[in-house]
C-alpha positions, 0 to 999 in steps of 0.5 A: 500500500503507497503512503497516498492510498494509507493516508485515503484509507484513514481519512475515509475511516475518519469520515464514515466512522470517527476513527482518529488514526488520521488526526496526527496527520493533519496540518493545524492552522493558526485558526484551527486544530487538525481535529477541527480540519477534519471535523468540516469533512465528517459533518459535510458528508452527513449533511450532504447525503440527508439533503439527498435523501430529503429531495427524494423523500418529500413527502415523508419529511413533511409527515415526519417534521424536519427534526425527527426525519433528520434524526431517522436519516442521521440514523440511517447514515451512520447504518448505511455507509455510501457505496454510490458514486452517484448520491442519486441512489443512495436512499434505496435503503431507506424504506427497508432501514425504517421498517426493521428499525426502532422506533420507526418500525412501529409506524407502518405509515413511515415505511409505506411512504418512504417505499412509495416515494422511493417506487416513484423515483424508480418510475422516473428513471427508468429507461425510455421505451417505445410503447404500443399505440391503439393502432398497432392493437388494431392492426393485429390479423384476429388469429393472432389475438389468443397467443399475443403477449404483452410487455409491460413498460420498464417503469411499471411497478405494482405495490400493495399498500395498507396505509394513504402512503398515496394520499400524503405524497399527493398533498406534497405534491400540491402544497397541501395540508397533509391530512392524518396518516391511515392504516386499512384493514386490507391491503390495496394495489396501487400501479406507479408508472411513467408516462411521457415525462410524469411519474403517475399512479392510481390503485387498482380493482381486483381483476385489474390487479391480477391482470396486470401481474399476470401480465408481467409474469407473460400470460397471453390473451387467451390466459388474460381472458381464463384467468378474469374468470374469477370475477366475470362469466365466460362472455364477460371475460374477453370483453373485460380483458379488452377493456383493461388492454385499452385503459393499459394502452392509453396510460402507456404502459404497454412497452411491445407486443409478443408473439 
């Protein structure tokens, strides 16, 4: 190991962990002590990642208040060292740090919005993609319709909720009062996804829930029309599948058809 990358590797364990081995290497100043050097680093890098992680978590900070979201964050820096080279993805582990850790464990309306907001980022990001047109649907030959598959767009995601995860972050969004975190008895499915340059979401019936996972998981027309037979008759299920196939085409959120 050179004298530079020993000289890196201490100031680093000073940053992430405290660790003094670096100290007796630093100048003094007339103005400041090698220990107060040192200290501007260790608390910029605090500083700079909870700014990060309160610009994706609006709307979490906001149900939180400033104070016990910066203490949940300080918390989840010490826990959870940057591997990133882009700050971008560091709050990925956020939702899960808050959900299997004291005392925000204990608040499920803190972790399902932290996973929602995060999901929501996701959805932004995600790679750009052609999608289907309501023409291309219309082109199809008719004997192609039982063995066509569908391709869910890159930023479809399915998230099952118990809290109004989706309520607080839309009051964010509109600079609205938040109303009072709620915990349901059941879960419900909500959809997230880009379309053009916004990031959109709505929750889901049943059928449309199981529609659309089966639909990721590569079921063709026909299965499509099989499986909505838990909720329609056999006349109603075609009819029914198209319908969701339009709503799904028209929300961009079919990427590519398959044969």
């Amino acid at each position: 190991m050179t004298a530079l990358s020993d000289l890196q590797q201490a100031f680093q364990a000073y940053v992430l962990h405290g660790e003094q081995g670096v100290v007796d290497r630093i100048a003094g100043g007339e103005r400041v002590d090698p220990q107060q050097r040192l200290r501007i680093y260790f608390d910029a890098y605090r500083l700079r990642l909870v700014e990060a992680l309160a610009t994706d978590y609006e709307a979490l900070r906001a149900l939180m208040g400033d104070e016990p979201f910066k203490t949940a964050c300080r918390a989840y820096v010490e826990a959870t060292p940057s591997v990133f080279r882009n700050v971008r993805w560091y709050g990925a582990g956020l939702p899960g740090f808050l959900r299997a850790t004291l005392p925000w464990a204990e608040q499920p309306s803190v972790y399902e919005l932290a996973l929602f907001e995060w999901t929501l980022t996701l959805a932004f990001d995600a790679a750009d993609h052609a999608v289907v047109r309501f023409e291309d649907l219309a082109s199809l030959p008719q004997q192609a319709w039982p063995a066509v598959g569908f391709v869910l767009h890159p930023s479809g995601h399915l998230l099952e909720l118990r809290t109004n995860a989706p309520a607080l972050r839309k009051a964010t969004d509109a600079r609205e009062p938040l109303p009072g975190a709620a915990l349901a008895d059941k879960p419900k499915t909500w959809l997230i996804w880009r379309r053009e340059l916004t990031a959109c979401f709505r929750s889901l019936s049943e059928p449309e829930s199981w529609a659309l996972a089966a639909v990721k998981d590569g079921v063709n027309f026909t299965q499509l029309c099989e499986g909505l037979c838990r909720w329609f008759s056999a006349e109603e299920a075609a009819p029914q599948a198209a319908a969701l196939l339009r709503q799904w085409v028209d929300d961009e959120l079919i990427s590519d058809l398959t044969a």
